[in-house]
The first five atom37 places (N, CA, C, CB, O) and aatype in JSON, in Angstrom:
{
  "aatype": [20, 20, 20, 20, 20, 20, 20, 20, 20, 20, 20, 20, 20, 20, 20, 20, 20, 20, 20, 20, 20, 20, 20, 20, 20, 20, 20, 20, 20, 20, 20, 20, 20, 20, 20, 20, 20, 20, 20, 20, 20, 20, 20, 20, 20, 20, 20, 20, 20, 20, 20, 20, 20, 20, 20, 20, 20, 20, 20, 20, 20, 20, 20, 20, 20, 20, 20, 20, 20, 20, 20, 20, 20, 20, 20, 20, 20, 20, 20, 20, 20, 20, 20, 20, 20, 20, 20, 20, 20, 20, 20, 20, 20],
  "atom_mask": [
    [1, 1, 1, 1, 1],
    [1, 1, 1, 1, 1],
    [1, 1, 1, 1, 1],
    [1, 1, 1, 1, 1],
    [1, 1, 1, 1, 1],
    [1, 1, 1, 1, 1],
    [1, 1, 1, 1, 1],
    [1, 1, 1, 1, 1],
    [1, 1, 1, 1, 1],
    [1, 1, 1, 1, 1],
    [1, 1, 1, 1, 1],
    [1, 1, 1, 1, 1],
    [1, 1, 1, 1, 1],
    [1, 1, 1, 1, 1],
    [1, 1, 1, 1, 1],
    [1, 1, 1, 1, 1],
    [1, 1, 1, 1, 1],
    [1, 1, 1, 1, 1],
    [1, 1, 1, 1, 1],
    [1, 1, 1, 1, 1],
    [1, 1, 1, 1, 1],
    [1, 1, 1, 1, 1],
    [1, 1, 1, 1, 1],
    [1, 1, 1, 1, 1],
    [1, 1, 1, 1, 1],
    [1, 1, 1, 1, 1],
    [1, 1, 1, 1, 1],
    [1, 1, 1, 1, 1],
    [1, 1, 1, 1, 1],
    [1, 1, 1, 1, 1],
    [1, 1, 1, 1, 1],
    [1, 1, 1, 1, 1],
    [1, 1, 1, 1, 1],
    [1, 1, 1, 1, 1],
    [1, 1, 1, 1, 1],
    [1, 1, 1, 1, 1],
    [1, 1, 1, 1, 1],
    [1, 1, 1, 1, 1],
    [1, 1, 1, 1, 1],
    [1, 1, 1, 1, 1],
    [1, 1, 1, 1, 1],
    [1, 1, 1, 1, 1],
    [1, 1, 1, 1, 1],
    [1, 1, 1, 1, 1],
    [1, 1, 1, 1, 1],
    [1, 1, 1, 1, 1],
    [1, 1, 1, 1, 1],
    [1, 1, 1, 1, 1],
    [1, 1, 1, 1, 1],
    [1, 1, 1, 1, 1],
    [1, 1, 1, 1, 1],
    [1, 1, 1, 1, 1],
    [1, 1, 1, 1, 1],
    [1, 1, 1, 1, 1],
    [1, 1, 1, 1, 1],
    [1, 1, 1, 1, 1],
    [1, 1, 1, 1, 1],
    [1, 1, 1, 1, 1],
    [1, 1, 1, 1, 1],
    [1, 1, 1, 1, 1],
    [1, 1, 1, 1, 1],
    [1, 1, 1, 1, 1],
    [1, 1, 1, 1, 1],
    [1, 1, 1, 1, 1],
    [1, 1, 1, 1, 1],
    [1, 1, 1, 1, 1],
    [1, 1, 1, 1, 1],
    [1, 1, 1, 1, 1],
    [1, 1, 1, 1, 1],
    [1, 1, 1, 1, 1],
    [1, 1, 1, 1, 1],
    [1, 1, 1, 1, 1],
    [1, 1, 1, 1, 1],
    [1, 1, 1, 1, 1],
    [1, 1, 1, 1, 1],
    [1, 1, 1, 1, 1],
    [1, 1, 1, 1, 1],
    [1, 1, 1, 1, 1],
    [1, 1, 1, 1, 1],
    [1, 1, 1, 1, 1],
    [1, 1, 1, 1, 1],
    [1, 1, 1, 1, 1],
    [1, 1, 1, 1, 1],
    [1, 1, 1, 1, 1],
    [1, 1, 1, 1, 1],
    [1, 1, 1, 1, 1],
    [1, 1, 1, 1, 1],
    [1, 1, 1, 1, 1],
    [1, 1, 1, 1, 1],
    [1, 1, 1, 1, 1],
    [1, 1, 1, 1, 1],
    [1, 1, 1, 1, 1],
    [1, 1, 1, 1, 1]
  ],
  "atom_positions": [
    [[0.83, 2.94, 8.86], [-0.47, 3.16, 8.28], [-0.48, 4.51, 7.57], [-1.58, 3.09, 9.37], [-0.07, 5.61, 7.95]],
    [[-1.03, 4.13, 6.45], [-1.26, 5.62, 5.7], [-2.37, 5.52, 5.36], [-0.45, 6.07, 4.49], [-2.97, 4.49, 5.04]],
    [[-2.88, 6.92, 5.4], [-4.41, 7.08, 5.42], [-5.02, 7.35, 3.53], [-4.76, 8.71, 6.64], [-4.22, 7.69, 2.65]],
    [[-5.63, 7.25, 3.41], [-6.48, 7.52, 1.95], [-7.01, 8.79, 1.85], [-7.74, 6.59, 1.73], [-6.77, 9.43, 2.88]],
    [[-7.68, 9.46, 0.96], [-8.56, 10.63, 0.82], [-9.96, 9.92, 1.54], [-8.74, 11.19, -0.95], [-10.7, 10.8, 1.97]],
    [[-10.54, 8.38, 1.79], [-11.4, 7.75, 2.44], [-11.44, 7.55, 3.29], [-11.63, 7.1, 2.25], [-10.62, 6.77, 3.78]],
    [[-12.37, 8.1, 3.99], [-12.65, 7.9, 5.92], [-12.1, 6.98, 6.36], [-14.08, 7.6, 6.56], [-11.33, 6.97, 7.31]],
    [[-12.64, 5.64, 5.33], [-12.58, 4.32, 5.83], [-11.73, 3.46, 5.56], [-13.46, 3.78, 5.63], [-12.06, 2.29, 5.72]],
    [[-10.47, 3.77, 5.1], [-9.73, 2.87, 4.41], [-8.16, 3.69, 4.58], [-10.4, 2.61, 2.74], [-7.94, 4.9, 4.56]],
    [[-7.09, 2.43, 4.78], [-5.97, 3.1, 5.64], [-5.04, 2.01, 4.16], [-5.82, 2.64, 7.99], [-5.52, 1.1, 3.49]],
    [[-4.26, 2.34, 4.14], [-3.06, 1.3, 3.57], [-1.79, 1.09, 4.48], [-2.45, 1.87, 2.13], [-1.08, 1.91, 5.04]],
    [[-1.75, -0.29, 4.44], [-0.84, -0.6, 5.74], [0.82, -1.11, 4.71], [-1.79, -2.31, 7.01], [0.98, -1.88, 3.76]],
    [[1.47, -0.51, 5.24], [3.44, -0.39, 4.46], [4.06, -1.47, 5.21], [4.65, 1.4, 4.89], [4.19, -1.11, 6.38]],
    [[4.45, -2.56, 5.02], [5.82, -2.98, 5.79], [7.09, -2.02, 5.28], [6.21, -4.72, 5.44], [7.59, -2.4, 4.22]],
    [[7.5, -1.2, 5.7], [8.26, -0.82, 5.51], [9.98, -1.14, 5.26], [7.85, -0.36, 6.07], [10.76, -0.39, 4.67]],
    [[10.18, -1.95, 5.62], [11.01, -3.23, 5.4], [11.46, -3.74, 4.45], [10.6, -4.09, 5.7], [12.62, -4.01, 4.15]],
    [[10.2, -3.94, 3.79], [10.4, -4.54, 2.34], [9.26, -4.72, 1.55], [11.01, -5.85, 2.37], [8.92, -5.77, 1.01]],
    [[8.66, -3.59, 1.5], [7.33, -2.89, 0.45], [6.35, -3.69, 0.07], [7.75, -2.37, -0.96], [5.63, -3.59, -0.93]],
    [[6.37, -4.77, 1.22], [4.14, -5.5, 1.1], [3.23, -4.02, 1.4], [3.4, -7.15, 3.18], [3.43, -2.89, 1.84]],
    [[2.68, -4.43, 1.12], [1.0, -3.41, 0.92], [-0.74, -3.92, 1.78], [0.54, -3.6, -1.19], [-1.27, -4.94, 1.34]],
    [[-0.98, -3.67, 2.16], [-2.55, -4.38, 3.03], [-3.63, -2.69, 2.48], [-2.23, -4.64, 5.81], [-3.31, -1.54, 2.77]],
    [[-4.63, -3.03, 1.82], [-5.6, -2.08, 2.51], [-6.5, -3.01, 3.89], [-6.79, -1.46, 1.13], [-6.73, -4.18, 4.21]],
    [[-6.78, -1.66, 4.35], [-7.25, -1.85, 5.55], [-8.87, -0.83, 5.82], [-5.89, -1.46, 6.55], [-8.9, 0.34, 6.2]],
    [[-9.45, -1.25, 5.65], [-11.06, -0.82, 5.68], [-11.41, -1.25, 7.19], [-12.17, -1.76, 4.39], [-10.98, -2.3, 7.65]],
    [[-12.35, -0.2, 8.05], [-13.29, -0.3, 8.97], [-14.54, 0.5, 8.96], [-12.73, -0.11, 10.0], [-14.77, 1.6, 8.45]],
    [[-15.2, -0.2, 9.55], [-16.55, 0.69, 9.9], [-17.07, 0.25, 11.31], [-17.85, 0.43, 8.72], [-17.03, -0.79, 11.97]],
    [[-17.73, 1.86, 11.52], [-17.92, 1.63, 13.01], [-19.64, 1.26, 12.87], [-17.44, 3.2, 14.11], [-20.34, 1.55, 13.85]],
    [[-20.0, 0.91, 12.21], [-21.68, 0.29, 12.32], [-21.59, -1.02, 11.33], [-23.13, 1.61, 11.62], [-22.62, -1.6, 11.68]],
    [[-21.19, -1.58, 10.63], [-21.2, -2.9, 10.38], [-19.54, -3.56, 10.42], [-21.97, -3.05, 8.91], [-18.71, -3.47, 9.52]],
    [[-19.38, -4.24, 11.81], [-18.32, -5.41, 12.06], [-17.89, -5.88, 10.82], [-18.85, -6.64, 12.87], [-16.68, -5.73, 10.67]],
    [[-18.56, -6.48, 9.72], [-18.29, -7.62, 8.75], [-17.85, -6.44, 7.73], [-19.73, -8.82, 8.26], [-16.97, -6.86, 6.98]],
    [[-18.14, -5.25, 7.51], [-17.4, -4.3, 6.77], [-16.32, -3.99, 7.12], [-17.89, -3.31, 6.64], [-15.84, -2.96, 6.63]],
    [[-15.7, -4.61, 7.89], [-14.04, -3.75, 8.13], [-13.54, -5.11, 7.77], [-13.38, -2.95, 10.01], [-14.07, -6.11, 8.24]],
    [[-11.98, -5.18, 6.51], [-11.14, -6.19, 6.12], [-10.02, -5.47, 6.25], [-11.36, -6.84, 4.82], [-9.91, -4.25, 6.27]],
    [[-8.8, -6.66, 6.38], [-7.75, -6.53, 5.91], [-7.86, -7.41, 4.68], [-6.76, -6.76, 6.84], [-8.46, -8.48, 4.58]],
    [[-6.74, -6.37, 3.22], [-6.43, -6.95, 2.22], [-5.41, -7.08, 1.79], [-6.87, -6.69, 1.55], [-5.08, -5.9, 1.63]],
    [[-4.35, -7.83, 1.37], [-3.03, -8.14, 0.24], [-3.42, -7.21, -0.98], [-2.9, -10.0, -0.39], [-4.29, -7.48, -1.81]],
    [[-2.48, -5.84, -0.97], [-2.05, -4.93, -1.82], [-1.05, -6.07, -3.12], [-1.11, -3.62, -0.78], [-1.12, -6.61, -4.22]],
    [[-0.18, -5.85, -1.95], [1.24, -7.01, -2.66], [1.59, -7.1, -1.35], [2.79, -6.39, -3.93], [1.82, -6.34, -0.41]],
    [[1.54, -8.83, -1.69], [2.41, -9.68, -0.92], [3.95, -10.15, -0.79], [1.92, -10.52, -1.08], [4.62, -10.7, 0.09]],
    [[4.23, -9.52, -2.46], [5.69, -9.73, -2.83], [6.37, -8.76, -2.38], [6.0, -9.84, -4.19], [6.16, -7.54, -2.36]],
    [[7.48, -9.62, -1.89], [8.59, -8.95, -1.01], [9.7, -7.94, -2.52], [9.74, -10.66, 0.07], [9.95, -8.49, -3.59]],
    [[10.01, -6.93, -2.28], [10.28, -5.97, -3.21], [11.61, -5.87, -3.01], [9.56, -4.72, -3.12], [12.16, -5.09, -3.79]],
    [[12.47, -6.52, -2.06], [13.81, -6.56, -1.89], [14.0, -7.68, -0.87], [14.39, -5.19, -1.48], [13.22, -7.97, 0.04]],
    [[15.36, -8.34, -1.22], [15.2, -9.41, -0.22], [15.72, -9.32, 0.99], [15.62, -10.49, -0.62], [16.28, -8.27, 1.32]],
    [[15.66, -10.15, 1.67], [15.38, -10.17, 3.26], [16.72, -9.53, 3.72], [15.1, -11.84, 4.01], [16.49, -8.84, 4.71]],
    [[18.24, -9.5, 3.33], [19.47, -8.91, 3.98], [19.58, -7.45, 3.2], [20.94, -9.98, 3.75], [20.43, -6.59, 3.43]],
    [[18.44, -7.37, 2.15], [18.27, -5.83, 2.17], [17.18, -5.19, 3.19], [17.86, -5.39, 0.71], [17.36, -3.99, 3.41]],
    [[16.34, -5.65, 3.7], [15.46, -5.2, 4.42], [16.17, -4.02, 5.12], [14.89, -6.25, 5.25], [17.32, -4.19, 5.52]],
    [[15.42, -2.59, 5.33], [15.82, -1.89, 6.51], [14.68, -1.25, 6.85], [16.98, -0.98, 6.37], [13.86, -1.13, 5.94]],
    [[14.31, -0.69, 8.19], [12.95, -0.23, 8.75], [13.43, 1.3, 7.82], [12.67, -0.23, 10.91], [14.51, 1.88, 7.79]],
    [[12.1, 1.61, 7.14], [12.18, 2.46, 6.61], [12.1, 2.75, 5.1], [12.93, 2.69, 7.07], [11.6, 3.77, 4.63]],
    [[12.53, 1.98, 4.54], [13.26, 1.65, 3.16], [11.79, 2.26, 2.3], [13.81, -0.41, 2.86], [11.72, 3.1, 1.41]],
    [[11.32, 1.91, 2.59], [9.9, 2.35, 1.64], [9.21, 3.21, 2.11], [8.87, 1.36, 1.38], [9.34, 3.54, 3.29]],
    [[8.13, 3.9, 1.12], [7.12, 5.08, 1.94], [6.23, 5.45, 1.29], [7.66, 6.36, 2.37], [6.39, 5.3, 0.08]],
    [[5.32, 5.89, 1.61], [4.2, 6.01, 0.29], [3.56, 7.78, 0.03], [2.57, 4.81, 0.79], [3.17, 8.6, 0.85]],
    [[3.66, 7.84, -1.07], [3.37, 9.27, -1.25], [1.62, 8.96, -2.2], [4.97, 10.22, -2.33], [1.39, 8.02, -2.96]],
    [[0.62, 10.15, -1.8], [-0.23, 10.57, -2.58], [-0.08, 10.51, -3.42], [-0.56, 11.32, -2.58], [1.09, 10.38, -3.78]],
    [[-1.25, 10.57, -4.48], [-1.43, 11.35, -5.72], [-2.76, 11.8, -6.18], [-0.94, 10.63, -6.73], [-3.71, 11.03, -6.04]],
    [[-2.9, 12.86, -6.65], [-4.28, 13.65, -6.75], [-5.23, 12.61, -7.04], [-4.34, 14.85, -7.92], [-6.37, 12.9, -6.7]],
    [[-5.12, 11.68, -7.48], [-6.42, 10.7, -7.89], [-6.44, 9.64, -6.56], [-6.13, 9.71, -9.64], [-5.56, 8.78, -6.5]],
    [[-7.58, 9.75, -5.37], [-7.34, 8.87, -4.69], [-7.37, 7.77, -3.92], [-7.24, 9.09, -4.55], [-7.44, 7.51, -2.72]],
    [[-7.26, 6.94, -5.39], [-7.06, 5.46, -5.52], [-5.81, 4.82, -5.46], [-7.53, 5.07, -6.63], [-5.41, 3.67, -5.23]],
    [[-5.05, 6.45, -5.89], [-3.63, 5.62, -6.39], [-2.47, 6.1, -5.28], [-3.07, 6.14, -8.23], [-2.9, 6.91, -4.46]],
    [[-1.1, 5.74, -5.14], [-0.55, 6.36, -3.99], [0.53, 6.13, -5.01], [-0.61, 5.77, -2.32], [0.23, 5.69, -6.12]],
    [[2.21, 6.5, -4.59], [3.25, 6.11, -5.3], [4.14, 5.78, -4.42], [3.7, 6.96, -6.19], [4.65, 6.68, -3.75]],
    [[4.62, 4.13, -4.18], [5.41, 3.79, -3.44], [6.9, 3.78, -3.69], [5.01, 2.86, -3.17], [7.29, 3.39, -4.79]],
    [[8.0, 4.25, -2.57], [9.09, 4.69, -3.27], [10.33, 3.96, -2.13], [9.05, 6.56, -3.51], [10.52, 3.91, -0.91]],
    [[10.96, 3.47, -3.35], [12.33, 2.78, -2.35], [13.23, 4.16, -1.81], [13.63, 1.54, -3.54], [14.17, 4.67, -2.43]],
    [[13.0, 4.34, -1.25], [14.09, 5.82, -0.39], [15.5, 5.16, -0.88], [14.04, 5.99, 2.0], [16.31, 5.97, -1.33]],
    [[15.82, 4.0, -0.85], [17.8, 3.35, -1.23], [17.75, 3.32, -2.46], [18.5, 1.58, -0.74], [18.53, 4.22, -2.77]],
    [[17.19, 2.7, -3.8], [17.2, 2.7, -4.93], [16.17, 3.43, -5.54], [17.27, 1.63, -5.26], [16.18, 3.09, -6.72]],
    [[15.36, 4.2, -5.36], [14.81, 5.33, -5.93], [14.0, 4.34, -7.23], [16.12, 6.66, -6.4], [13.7, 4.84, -8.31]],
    [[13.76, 2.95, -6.88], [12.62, 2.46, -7.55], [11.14, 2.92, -6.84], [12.8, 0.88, -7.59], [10.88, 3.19, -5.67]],
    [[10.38, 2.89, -7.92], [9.11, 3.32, -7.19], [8.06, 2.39, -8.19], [8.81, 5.27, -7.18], [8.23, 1.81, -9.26]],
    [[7.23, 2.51, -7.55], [5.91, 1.38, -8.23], [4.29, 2.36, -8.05], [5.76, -0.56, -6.87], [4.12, 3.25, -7.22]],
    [[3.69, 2.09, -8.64], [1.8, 2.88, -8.88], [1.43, 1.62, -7.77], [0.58, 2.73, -11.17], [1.78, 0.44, -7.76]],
    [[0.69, 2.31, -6.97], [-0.15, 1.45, -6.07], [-1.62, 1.75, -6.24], [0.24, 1.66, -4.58], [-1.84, 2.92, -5.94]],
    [[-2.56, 1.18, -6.57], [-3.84, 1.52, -6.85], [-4.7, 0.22, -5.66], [-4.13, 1.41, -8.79], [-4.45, -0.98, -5.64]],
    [[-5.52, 0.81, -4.96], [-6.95, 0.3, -4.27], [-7.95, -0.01, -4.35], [-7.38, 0.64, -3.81], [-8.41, 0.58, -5.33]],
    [[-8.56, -0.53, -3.99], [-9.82, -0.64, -4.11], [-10.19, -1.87, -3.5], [-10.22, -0.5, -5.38], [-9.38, -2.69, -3.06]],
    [[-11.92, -2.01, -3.5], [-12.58, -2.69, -2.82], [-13.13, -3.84, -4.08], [-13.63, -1.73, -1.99], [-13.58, -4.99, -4.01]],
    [[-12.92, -3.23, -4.84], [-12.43, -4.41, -6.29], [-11.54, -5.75, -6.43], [-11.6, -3.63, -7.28], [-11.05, -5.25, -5.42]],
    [[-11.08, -6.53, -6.59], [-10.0, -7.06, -6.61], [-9.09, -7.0, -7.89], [-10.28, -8.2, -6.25], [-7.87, -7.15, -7.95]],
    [[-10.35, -6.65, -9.27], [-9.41, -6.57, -10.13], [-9.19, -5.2, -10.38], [-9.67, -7.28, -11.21], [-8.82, -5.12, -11.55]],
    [[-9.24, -3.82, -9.74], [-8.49, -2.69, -9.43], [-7.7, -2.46, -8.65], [-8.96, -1.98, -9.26], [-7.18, -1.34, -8.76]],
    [[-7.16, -3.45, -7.39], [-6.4, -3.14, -7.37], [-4.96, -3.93, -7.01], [-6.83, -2.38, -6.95], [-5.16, -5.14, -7.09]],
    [[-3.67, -3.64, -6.66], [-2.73, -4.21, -6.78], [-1.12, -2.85, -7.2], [-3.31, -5.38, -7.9], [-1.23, -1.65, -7.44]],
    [[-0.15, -3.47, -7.16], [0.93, -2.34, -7.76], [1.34, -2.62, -8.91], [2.18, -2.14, -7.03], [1.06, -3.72, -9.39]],
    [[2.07, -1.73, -9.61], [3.0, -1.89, -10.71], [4.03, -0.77, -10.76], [2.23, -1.96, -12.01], [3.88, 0.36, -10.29]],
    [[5.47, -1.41, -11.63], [6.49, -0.84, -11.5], [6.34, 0.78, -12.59], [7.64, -2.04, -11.85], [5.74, 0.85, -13.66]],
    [[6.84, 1.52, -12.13], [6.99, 2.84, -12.48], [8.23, 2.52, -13.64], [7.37, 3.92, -11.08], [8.94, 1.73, -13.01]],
    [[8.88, 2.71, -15.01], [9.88, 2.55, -14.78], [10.61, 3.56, -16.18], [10.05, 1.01, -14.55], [11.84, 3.65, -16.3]]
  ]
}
């Protein structure tokens, strides 16, 4: 779990192989806390998987984070939100 500049909202890493979840709660309305599909796509395949492989760094604007393959030094823009069409990743390249 990595946390946001937002109280309420965490982004969850498989680290493994670079899916994405935001993760929103609130402690006074139940039906306000979701889990969401960042990316569902697997970013390396399964006999590359290693615990670790990915990680997510800040960035001053914070919506956006920058996710980074630690083995191939690919990295992708991860942007959030409670939007669906803001947010999602894309490749850095």
């Amino acid at each position: 779990m990595f946390p946001t500049h937002n109280i309420w909202t965490f982004l969850k890493l498989d680290t493994r192989n670079g899916r994405i979840w935001q993760v929103q709660f609130s402690v006074e309305k139940i039906d306000e806390s979701f889990e969401l599909p960042l990316s569902s796509t697997y970013l390396v395949t399964t006999s590359e998987e290693k615990n670790g492989r990915f990680t997510l760094y800040p960035t001053s604007n914070i919506y956006n984070f920058i996710l980074l393959d630690q083995i191939s030094g690919n990295m992708w823009q991860v942007q959030w939100s409670t939007k669906i069409e803001n947010r999602g990743i894309i490749p850095i390249r």
